[in-house]
C-alpha positions in Angstrom: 90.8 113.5 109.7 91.1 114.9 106.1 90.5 112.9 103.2 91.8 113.5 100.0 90.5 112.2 96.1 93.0 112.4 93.3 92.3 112.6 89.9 94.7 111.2 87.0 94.6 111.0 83.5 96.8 107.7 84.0 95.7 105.0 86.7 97.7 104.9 90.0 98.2 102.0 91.7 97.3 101.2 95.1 100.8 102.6 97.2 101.2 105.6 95.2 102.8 107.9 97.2 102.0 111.6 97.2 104.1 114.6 98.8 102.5 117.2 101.0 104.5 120.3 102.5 102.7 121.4 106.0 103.1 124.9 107.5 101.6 125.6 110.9 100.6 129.0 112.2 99.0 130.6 115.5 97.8 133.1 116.7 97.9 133.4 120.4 95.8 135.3 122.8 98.7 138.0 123.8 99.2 138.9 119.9 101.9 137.0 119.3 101.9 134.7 116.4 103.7 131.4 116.1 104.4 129.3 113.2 106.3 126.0 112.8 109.0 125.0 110.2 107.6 123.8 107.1 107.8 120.0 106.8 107.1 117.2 104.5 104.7 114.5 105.0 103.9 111.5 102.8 100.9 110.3 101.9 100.1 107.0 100.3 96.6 106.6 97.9 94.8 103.7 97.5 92.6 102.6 94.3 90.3 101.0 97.3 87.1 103.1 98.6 88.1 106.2 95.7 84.9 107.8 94.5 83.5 107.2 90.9 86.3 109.1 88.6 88.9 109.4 90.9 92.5 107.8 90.6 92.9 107.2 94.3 91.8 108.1 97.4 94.1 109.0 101.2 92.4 109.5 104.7 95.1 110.9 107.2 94.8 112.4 110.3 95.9 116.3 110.3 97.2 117.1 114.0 98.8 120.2 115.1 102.3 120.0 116.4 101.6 122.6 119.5 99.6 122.6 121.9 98.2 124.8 124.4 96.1 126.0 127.0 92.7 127.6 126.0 93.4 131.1 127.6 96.4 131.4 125.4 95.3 130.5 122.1 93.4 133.2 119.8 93.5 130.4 116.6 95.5 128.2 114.5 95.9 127.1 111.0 97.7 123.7 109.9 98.1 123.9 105.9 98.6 121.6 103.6 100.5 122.0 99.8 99.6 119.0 97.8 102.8 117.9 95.3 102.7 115.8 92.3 103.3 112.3 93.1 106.4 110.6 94.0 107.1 108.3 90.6 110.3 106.8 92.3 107.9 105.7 95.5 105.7 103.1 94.0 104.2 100.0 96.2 102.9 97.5 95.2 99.3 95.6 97.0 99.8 92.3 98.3 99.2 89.8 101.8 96.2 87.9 100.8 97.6 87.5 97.6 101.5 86.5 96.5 103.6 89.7 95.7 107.2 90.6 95.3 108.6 94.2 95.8 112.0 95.5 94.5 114.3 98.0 95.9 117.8 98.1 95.0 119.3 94.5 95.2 116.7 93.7 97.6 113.3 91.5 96.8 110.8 90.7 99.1 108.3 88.2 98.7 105.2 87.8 100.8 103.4 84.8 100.2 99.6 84.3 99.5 97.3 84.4 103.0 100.7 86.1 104.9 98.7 89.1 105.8 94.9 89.4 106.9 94.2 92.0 104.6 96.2 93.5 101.3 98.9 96.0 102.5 101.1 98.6 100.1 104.5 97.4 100.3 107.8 99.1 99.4 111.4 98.3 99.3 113.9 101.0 99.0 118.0 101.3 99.8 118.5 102.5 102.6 120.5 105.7 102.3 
């Protein structure tokens, strides 16, 4: 599990949604080395549980996509490129409380006590 404090010199809201690029590489036991595509991931912070001064916080799991057996493998590295944040990719927090979200021509509106806990929720077109 990594976990990962952003600070801001605006606030972020609780659903802000970050961009990470991944690149995976490996080093096997025979020489060879292995690494994966690079690929994008998403991550959404939340104004809940972030340390004193920070904007928002993110835990995530970080999992390598290969796996092997422990005779072949020498070592491996997953990497992670943190991106600005995705403005267009806002939630908003709602469940135990009303909220409406906005995506398109679409609204959804969760009514108060729908939800046991507050959730980030987004609408978006669907492309």
């Amino acid at each position: 599990m990594a976990t990962l404090s952003v600070q801001s010199s605006v606030p972020l809201p609780s659903g802000t949604v970050i961009q990470a690029n991944v690149q995976e590489t490996y080093a096997l036991t025979t020489g060879k080395k292995l690494s994966q595509a690079k690929r994008v991931e998403d991550i959404v912070l939340y104004q809940f549980s972030a340390p004193s001064g920070s904007a928002g916080v993110a835990t995530f799991p970080v999992t390598p996509s290969q796996t092997f057996q422990p005779q072949q493998f020498s070592s491996g590295n997953v990497h992670l490129d943190i991106l600005a944040g995705r403005e267009s990719i806002r939630g908003v927090v709602g469940g135990s409380e009303a909220v409406s979200a906005t995506g398109g021509d679409a609204t959804l509106t969760v009514a108060a006590g729908s939800l046991p806990a507050d959730t980030a929720i987004a609408v978006a077109p669907e492309k």
